[in-house]
C-alpha positions in Angstrom: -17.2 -11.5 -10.0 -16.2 -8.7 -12.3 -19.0 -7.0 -15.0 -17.1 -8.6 -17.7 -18.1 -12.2 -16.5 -21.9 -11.2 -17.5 -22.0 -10.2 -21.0 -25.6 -10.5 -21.1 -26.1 -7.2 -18.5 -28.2 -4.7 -20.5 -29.7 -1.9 -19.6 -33.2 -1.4 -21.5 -36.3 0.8 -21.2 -38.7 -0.3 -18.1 -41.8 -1.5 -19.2 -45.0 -1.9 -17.2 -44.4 -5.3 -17.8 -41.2 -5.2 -15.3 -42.7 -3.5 -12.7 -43.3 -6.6 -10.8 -39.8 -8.2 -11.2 -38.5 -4.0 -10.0 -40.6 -4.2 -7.3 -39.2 -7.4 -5.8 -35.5 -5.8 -6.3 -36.3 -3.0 -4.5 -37.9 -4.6 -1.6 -34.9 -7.2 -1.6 -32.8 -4.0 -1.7 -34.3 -1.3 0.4 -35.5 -1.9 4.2 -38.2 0.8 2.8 -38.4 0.3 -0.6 -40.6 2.0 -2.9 -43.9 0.8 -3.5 -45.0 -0.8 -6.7 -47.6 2.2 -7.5 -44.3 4.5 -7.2 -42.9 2.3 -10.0 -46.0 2.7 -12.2 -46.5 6.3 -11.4 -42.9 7.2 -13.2 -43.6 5.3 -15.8 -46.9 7.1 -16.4 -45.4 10.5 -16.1 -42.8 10.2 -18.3 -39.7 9.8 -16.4 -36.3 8.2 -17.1 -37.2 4.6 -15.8 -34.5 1.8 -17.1 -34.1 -2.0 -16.2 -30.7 -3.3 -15.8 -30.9 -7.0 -16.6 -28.4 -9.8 -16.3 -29.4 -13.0 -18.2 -32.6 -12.1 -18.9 -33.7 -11.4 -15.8 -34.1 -7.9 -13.6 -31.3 -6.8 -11.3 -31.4 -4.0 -11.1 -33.4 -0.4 -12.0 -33.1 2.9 -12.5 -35.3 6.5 -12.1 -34.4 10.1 -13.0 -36.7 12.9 -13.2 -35.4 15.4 -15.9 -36.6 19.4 -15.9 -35.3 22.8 -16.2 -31.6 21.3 -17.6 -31.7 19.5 -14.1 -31.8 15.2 -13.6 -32.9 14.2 -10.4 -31.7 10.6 -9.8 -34.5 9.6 -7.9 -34.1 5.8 -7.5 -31.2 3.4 -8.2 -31.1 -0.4 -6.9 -29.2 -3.7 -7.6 -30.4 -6.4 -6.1 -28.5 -7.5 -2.9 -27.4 -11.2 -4.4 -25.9 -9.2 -7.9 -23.9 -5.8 -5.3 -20.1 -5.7 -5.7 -20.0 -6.7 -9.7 -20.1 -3.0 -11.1 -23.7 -3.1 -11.6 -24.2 0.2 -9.7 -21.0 1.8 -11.6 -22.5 0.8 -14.7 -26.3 2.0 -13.9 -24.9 5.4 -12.7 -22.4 5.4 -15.2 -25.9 4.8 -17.8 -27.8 7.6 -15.8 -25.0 10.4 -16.2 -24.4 9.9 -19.7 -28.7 9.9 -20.7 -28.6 13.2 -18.6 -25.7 14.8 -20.8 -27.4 13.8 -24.0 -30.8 14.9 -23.1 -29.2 18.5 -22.0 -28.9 18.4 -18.2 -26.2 20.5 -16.1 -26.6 19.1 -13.4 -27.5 16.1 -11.6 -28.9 16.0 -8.1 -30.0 13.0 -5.3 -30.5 12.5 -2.0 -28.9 9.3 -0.2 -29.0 7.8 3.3 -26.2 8.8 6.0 -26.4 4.9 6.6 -25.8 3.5 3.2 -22.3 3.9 3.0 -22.1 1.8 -0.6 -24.0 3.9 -2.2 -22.0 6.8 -1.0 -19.1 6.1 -1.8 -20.4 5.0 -5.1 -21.4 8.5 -5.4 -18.3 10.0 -4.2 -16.2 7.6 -6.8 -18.2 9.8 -9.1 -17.5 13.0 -8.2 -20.5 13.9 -7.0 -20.5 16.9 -4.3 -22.4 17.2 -0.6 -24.6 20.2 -0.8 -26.8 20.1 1.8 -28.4 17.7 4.2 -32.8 17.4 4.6 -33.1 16.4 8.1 -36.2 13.7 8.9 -36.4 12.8 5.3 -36.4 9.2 4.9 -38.4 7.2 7.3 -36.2 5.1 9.5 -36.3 1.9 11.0 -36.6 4.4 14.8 -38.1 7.3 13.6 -36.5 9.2 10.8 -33.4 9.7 9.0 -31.6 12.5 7.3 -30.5 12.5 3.4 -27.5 13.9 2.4 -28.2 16.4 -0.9 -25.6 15.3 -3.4 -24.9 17.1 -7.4 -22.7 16.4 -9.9 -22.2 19.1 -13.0 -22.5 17.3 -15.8 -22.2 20.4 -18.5 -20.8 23.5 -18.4 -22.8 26.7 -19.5 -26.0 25.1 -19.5 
């Protein structure tokens, strides 16, 4: 089903108020999601947090840490049920463009080797490899790498 068939997808500020409705995406999303403490904490401090919402209800989130004319994308999900509709197009799409307006060069994230939609959702988007963390996301055996991705978003900056 194409984006256009849900003309009620918004994206709007998080509120503490969502953080339970988040959560439950992220653990339908992730096989180690965040917990919900994670999703308070970035609320607390400040950061980027949005909400994508499709007829009223959550599905889908966002989390970028913004400093030094850098945006970290440090969390983006769609719930499993609402993936392949342009919902993670359209919540990147939403995170590149707040990172422009609020000065950013660059734009930086770490992905899984193993989740190959989100890579190539990145890679759709021009975003460049640029290095690789070894052990850094815990794994179902062990650990597992995370590919170091950036994007420049501004030139000069």
């Amino acid at each position: 089903m194409a984006l256009a068939a849900h003309p009620r997808a918004l994206i709007r500020a998080m509120a503490l108020a969502d953080l339970d409705a988040v959560h439950a995406v992220e653990v339908a999303g992730y096989p180690h999601p965040w917990s919900r403490g994670i999703f308070e904490d970035c609320l607390r401090v400040g950061y980027y947090c949005r909400v994508l919402e499709c007829g009223g209800v959550p599905a889908g989130h966002l989390i970028i840490s913004m400093a030094a004319g850098e945006a970290h994308l440090l969390n983006l999900c769609v719930t499993p049920a609402m993936q392949g509709r342009g919902f993670g197009r359209r919540l990147l799409s939403h995170a590149l463009h707040a990172a422009r307006t609020l000065g950013c060069g660059r734009m930086l994230l770490e992905v899984r080797p193993s989740n190959w939609r989100a890579l190539r959702l990145y890679q759709a988007a021009d975003f460049e490899m640029i290095g690789r963390r070894r052990d850094y996301y815990p794994a179902g055996r062990g650990r597992e790498d995370a590919i170091v991705l950036a994007k420049t978003l501004l030139r000069g900056v």
